[in-house]
C-alpha positions as CSV (number, residue, x, y, z in Angstrom):
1,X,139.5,238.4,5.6
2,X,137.3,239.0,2.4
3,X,134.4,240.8,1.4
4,X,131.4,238.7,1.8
5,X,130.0,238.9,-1.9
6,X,127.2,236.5,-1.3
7,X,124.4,236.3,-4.5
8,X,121.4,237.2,-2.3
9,X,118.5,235.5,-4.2
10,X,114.5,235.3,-3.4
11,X,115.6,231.5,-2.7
12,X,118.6,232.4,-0.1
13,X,116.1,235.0,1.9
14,X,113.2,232.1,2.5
15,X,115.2,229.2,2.4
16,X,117.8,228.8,5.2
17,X,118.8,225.5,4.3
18,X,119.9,226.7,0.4
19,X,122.5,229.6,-0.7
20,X,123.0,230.8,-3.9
21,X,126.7,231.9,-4.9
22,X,128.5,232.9,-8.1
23,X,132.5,231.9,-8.6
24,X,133.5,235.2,-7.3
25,X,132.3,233.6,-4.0
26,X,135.0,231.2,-4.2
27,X,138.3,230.0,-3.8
28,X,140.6,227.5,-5.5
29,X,142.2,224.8,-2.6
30,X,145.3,223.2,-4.1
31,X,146.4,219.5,-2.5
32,X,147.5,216.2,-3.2
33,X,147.4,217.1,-7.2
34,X,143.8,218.4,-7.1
35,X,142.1,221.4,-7.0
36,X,138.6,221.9,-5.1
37,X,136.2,224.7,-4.7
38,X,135.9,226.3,-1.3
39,X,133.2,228.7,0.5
40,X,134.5,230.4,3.4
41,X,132.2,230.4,6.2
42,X,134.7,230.9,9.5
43,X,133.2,233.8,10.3
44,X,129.6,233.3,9.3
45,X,126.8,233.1,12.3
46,X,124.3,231.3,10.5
47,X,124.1,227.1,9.9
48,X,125.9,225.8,7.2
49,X,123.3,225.5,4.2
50,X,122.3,221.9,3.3
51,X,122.5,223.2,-0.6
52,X,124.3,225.3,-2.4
53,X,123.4,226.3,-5.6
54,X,126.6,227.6,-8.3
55,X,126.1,228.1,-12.2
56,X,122.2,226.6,-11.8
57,X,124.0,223.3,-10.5
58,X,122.8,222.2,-7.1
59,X,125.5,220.7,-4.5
60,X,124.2,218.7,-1.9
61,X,125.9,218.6,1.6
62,X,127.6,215.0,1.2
63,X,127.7,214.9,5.1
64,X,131.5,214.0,4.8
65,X,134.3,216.8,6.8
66,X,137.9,216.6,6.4
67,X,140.2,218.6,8.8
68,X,141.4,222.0,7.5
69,X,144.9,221.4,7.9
70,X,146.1,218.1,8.0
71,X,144.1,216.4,5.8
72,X,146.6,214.6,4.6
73,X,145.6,212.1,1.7
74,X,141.9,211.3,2.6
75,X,140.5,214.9,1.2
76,X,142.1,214.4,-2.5
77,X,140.7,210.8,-2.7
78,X,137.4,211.3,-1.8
79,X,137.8,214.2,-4.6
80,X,139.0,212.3,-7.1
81,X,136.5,209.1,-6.3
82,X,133.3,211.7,-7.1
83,X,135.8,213.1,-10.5
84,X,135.6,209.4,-11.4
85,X,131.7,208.6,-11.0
86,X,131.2,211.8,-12.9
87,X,130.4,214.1,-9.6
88,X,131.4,217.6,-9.1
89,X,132.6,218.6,-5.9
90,X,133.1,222.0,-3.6
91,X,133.5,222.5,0.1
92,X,132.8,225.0,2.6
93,X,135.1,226.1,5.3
94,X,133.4,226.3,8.7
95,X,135.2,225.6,12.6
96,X,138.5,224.4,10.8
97,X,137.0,221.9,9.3
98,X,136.2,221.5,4.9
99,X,132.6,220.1,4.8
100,X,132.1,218.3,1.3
101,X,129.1,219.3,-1.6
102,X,128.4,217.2,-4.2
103,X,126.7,217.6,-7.8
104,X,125.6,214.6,-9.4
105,X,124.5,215.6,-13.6
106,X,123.3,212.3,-13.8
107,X,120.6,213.1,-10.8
108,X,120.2,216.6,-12.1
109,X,118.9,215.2,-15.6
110,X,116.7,212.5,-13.9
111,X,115.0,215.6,-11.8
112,X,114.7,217.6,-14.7
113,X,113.5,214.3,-16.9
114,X,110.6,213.8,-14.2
115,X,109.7,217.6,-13.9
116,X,108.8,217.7,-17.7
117,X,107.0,214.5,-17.3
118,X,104.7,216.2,-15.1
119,X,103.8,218.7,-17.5
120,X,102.0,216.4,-19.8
């Protein structure tokens, strides 16, 4: 398999629940005319992470899985449903099965909206 190339962060050694990657981590899953981000994790011991955190944008597990192979149509709907409300998407590959991350800008500008609010 590949090289696990992990971006071990201060955040990924105390937080269990939260990984930090880069795109190098990656790799691109082509189906029913999209294309998705995916984390392998087949061989991984640990928990899948409840966040993962790419290019300072936070993905939250969406609590959907879809089948590794077999998928069928399902998978590249749901993708293309968060594409339309403005969501990114990535997965992570874990027991033959492609659990689904989502990033919401919309919720990431609220967060950072209410954080500088704070501040005054």
């Amino acid at each position: 398999m590949t090289t696990d190339t992990t971006t071990e962060t201060a955040e990924t050694a105390t937080d269990p629940t939260s990984i930090t990657l880069t795109f190098d981590d990656l790799f691109v899953l082509s189906t029913g005319d999209v294309d998705a981000f995916v984390y392998d994790m087949a061989d991984a011991t640990d928990p899948p992470p409840y966040y993962i955190t790419i290019d300072n944008r936070r993905f939250g597990l969406s609590g959907l899985t879809f089948l590794e192979q077999g998928h069928g149509a399902v998978l590249p709907r749901w993708v293309r449903e968060e594409e339309a409300a403005g969501n990114l998407v990535v997965f992570v590959r874990r027991n033959e099965r492609l659990m689904g991350y989502v990033f919401d800008p919309a919720a990431a500008g609220d967060d950072e909206g209410d954080e500088a609010g704070d501040d005054e």
